[in-house]
C-alpha positions as CSV (number, residue, x, y, z in Angstrom):
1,X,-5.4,-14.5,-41.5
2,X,-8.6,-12.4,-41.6
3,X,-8.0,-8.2,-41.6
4,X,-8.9,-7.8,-38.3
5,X,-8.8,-3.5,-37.8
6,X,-10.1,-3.1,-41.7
7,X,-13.2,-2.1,-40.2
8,X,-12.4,-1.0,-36.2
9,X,-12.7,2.2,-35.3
10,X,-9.2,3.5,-33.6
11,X,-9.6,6.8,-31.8
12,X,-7.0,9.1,-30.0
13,X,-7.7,11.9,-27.5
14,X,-6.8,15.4,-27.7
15,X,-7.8,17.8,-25.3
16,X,-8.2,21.3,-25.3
17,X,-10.3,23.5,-22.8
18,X,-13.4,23.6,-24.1
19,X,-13.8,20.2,-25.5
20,X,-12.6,16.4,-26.6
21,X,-11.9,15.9,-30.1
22,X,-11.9,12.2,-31.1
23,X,-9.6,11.7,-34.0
24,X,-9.6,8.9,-36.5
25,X,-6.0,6.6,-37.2
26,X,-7.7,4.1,-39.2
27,X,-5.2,4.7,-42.0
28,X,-2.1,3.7,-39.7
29,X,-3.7,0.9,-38.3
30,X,-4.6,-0.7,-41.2
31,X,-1.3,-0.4,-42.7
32,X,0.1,-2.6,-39.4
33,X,-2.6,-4.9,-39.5
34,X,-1.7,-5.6,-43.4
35,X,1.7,-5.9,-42.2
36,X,0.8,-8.3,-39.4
37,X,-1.4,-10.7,-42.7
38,X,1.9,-10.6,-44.3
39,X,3.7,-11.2,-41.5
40,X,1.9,-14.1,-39.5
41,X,0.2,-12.4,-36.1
42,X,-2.5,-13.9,-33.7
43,X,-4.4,-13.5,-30.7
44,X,-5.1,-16.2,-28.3
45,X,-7.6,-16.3,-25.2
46,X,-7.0,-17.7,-22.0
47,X,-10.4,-17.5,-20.2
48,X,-11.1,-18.1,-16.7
49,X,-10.0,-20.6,-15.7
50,X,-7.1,-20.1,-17.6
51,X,-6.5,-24.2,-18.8
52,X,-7.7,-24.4,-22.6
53,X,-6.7,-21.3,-24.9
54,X,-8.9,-20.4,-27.8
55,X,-8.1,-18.8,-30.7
56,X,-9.9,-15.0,-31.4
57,X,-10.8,-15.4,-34.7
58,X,-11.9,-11.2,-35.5
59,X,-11.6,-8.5,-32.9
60,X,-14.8,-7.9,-33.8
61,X,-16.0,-10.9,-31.4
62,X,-13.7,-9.4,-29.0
63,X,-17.0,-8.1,-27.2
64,X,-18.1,-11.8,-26.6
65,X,-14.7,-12.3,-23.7
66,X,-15.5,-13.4,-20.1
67,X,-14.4,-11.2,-17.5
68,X,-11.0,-11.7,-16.8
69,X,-9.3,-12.7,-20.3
70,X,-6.2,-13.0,-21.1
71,X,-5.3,-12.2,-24.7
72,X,-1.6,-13.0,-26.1
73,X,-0.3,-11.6,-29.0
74,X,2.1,-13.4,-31.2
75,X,3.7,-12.6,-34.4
76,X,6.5,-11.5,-36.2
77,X,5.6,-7.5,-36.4
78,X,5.2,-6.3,-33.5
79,X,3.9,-3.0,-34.1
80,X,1.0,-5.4,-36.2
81,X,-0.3,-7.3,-32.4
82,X,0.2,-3.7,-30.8
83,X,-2.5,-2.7,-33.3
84,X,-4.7,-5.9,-32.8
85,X,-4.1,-5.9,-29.1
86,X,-4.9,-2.0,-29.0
87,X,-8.0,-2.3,-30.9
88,X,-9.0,-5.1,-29.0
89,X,-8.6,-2.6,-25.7
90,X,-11.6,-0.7,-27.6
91,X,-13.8,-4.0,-27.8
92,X,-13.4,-5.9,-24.5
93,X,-10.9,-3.4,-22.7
94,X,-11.7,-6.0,-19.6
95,X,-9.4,-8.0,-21.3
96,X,-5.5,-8.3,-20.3
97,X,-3.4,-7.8,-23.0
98,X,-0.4,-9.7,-23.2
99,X,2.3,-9.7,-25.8
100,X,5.0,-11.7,-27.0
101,X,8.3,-10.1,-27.4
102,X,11.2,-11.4,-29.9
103,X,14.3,-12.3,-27.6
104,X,16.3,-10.1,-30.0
105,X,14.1,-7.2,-29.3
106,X,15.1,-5.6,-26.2
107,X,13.1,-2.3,-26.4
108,X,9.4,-1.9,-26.5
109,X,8.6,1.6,-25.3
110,X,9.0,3.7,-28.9
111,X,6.5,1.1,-29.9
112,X,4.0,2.0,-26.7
113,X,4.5,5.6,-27.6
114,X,2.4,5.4,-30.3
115,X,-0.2,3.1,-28.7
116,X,-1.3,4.8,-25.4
117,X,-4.2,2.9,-24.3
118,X,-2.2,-0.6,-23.8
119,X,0.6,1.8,-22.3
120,X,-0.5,1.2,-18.5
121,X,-1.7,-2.6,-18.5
122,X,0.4,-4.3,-21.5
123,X,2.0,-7.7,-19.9
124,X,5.2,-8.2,-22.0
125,X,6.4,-11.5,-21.9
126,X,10.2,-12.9,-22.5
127,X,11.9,-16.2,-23.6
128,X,12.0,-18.2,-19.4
129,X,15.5,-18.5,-18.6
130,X,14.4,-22.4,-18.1
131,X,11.9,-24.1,-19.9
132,X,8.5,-24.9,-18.7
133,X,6.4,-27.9,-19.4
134,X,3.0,-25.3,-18.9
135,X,3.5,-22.3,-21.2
136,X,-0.3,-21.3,-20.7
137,X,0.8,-21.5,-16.9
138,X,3.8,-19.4,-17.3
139,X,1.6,-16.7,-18.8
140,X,-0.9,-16.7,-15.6
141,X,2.5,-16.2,-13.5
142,X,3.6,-13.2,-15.7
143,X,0.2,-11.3,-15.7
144,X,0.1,-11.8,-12.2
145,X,3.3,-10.3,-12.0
146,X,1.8,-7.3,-14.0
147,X,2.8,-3.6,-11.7
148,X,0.3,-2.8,-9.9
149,X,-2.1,-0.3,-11.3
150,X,-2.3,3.2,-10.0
151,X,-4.7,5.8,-9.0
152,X,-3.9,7.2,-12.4
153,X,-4.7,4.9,-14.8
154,X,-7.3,3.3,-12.8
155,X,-9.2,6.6,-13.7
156,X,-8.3,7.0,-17.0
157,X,-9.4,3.4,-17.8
158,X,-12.9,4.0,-16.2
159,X,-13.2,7.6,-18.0
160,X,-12.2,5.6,-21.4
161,X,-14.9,3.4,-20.6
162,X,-17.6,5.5,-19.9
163,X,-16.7,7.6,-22.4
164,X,-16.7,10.8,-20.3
165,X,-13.1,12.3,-20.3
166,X,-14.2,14.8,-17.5
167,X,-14.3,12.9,-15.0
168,X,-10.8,11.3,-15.4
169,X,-9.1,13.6,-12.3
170,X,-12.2,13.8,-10.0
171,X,-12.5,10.0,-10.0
172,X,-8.2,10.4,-10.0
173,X,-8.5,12.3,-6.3
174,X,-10.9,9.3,-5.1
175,X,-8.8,6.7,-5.9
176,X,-5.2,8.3,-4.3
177,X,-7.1,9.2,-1.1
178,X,-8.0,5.3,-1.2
179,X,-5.1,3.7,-2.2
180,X,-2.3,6.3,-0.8
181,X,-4.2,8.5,1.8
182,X,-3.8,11.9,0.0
183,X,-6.7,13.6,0.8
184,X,-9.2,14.2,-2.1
185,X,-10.6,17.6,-1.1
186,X,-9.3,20.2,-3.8
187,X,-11.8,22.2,-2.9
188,X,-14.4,20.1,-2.3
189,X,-16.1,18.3,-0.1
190,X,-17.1,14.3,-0.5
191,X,-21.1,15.5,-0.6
192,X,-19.4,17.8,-3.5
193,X,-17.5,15.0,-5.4
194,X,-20.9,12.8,-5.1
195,X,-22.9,15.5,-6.3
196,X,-20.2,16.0,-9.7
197,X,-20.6,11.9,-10.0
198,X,-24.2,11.5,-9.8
199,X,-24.6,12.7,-12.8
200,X,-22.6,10.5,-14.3
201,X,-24.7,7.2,-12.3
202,X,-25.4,5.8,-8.9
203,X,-21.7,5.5,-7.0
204,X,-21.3,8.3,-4.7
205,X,-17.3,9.3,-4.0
206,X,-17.4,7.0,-0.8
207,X,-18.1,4.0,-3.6
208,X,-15.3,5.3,-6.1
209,X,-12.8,5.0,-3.2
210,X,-13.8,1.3,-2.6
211,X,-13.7,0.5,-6.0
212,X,-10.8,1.5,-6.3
213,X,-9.0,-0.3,-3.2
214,X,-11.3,-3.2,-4.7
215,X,-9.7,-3.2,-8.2
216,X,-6.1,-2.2,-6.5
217,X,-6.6,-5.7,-4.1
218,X,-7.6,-8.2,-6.8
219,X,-4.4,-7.2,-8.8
220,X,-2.3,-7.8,-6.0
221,X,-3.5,-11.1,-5.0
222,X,-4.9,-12.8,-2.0
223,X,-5.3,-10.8,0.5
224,X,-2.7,-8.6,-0.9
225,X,0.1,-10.1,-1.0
226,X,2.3,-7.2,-2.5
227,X,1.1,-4.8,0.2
228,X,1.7,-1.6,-1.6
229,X,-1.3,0.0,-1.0
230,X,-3.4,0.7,2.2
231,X,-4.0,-3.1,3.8
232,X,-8.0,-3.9,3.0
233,X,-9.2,-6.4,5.5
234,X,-10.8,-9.8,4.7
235,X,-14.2,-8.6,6.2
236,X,-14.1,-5.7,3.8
237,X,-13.0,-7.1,0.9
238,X,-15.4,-9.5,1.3
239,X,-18.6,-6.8,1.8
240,X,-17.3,-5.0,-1.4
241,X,-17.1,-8.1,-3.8
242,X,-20.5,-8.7,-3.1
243,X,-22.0,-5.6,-2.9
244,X,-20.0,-3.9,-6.3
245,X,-19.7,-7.6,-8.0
246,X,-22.8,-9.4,-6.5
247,X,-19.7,-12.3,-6.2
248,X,-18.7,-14.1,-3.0
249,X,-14.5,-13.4,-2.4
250,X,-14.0,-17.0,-3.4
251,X,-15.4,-16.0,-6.8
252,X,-13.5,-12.8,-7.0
253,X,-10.4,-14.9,-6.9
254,X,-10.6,-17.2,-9.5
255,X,-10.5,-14.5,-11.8
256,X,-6.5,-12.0,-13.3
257,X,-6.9,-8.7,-13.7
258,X,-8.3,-5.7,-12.2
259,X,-10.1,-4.3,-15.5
260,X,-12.7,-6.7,-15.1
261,X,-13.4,-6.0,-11.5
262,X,-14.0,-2.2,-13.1
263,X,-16.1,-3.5,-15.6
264,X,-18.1,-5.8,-13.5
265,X,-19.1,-3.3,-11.1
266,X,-19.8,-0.7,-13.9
267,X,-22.4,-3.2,-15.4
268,X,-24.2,-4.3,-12.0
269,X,-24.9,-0.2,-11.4
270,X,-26.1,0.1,-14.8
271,X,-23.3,2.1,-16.3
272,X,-22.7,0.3,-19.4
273,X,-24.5,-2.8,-20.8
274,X,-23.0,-6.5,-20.8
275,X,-22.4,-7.4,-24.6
276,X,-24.6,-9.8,-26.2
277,X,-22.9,-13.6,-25.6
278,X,-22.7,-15.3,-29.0
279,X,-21.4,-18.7,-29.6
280,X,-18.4,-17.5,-31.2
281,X,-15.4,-18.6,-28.8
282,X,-15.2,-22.2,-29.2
283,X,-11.8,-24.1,-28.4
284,X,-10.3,-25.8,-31.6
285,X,-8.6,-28.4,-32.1
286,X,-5.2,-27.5,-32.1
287,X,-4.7,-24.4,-29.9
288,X,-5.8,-27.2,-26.9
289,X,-2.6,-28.5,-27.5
290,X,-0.5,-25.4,-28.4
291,X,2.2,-23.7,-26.4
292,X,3.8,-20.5,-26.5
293,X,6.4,-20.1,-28.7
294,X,9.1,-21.2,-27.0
295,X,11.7,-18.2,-28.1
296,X,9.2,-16.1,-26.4
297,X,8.0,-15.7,-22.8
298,X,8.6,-13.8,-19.3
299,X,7.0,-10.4,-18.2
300,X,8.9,-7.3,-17.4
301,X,7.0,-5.3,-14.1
């Protein structure tokens, strides 16, 4: 198997008061991905909507997913598919990234400690206690599954995206006065917050909020059917997808994940720029056929 992260950039944040300093891990990586060659590792896309999966030849071509990927990771290092998943997260970081863990390994969190950008959305799937004639189906039931995302890591993932750490906690406030009614003033007023985000692009704080409860509802299914958050009705939900999306509802649905609904209505307001589609993704042969490995499959949430 290719090295996939020979040449990725991998990137860690450290704050401090007056600035962001980006720090290379390259090193690190590369010695997992070597490990994950020797190994055996993959990743395998299940695309919208979710029937054939393909095989992801480089992460590299990462940038060419549909909205609303699923990637599984499969191997026999783990800590090698963390590194491919996580520097996939830095190429399509719409994607869901799903991972395959040994029945005999019961622990994965010293693991995600050292990878914190798959920390918050990483799907892990388990062995089924029965077996399944649709594998690829079992994996659409465990990344529906997936916790819900928070008002947290909703805003880290946008700030990640855009690339502007500051405005991880303003865009935080929007999305908990959304999705749990605290109020977002800390000191400021929503003209205020819209005035710190128009700098940034064209979504006022009013838009952030809905955004949010948009992303928040299409991970919890239709019409919300793990109500944790504050209900969204049909009408509205409707309004949004079209408005942030330019999808009709129907759309919306046919479609895992909440990172893509982020990404989606980051493009159509001209925050970032949809990659260049390449004719690099094509099903083969035998991956049509393949299943998941049968010692491993089930997602803990």
């Amino acid at each position: 198997m290719p090295r996939l992260l020979a040449a990725t950039p991998f990137v860690c944040y450290i704050y401090s008061r007056s600035k962001i300093q980006l720090e290379g891990f390259a090193s690190m990586v590369r010695a997992w991905r070597e490990l994950g060659g020797v190994c055996g590792s993959q990743l395998v896309v299940l695309a919208p909507p979710y029937r054939n999966p393909t095989s992801l030849a480089t992460v590299e071509r990462g940038s060419d997913l549909p909205l609303g990927s699923l990637v599984f990771g499969d191997g026999d290092a783990t800590i090698a598919v963390l590194a491919e998943l996580t520097a996939l997260s830095y190429r399509a970081p719409w994607a869901v990234p799903c991972l395959a863990l040994p029945a005999e390994q019961q622990l994965l969190e010293p693991l995600l400690m050292l990878v914190t950008e798959l920390r918050d959305r990483l799907v892990v799937v388990r062995p089924p206690a029965a077996r399944q004639g649709d594998d690829w189906a079992h994996l659409v039931q465990c990344v529906r599954r997936r916790a819900l995302p928070t008002a947290a890591e909703l805003a880290r993932w946008v700030a990640r995206r855009l690339r502007q750490r500051e405005v991880e906690i303003p865009l935080r406030h929007q999305f908990e006065e959304a999705l749990q009614g605290t109020t977002a003033d800390a000191g400021l007023s929503v003209a205020s917050y819209s005035r710190l985000f128009a700098q940034y692009g064209k979504y006022t704080a009013r838009d952030w909020r809905a955004l949010g409860r948009l992303a928040a509802h299409a991970a919890s299914g239709r019409l919300g059917e793990r109500g944790t958050y504050t209900p969204i009705s049909l009408r509205t939900v409707c309004e949004y997808a079209r408005k942030y999306l330019g999808v009709p509802y129907h759309r919306m649905l046919e479609r895992l994940g909440w990172e893509w609904v982020l990404e989606a209505a980051l493009r159509s307001a001209g925050y970032v720029a949809p990659e260049r589609r390449r004719s690099v993704h094509r099903p083969t042969g035998p991956l049509r056929h393949q299943s998941l490995n049968p010692e491993r499959a089930r997602v803990s949430s």
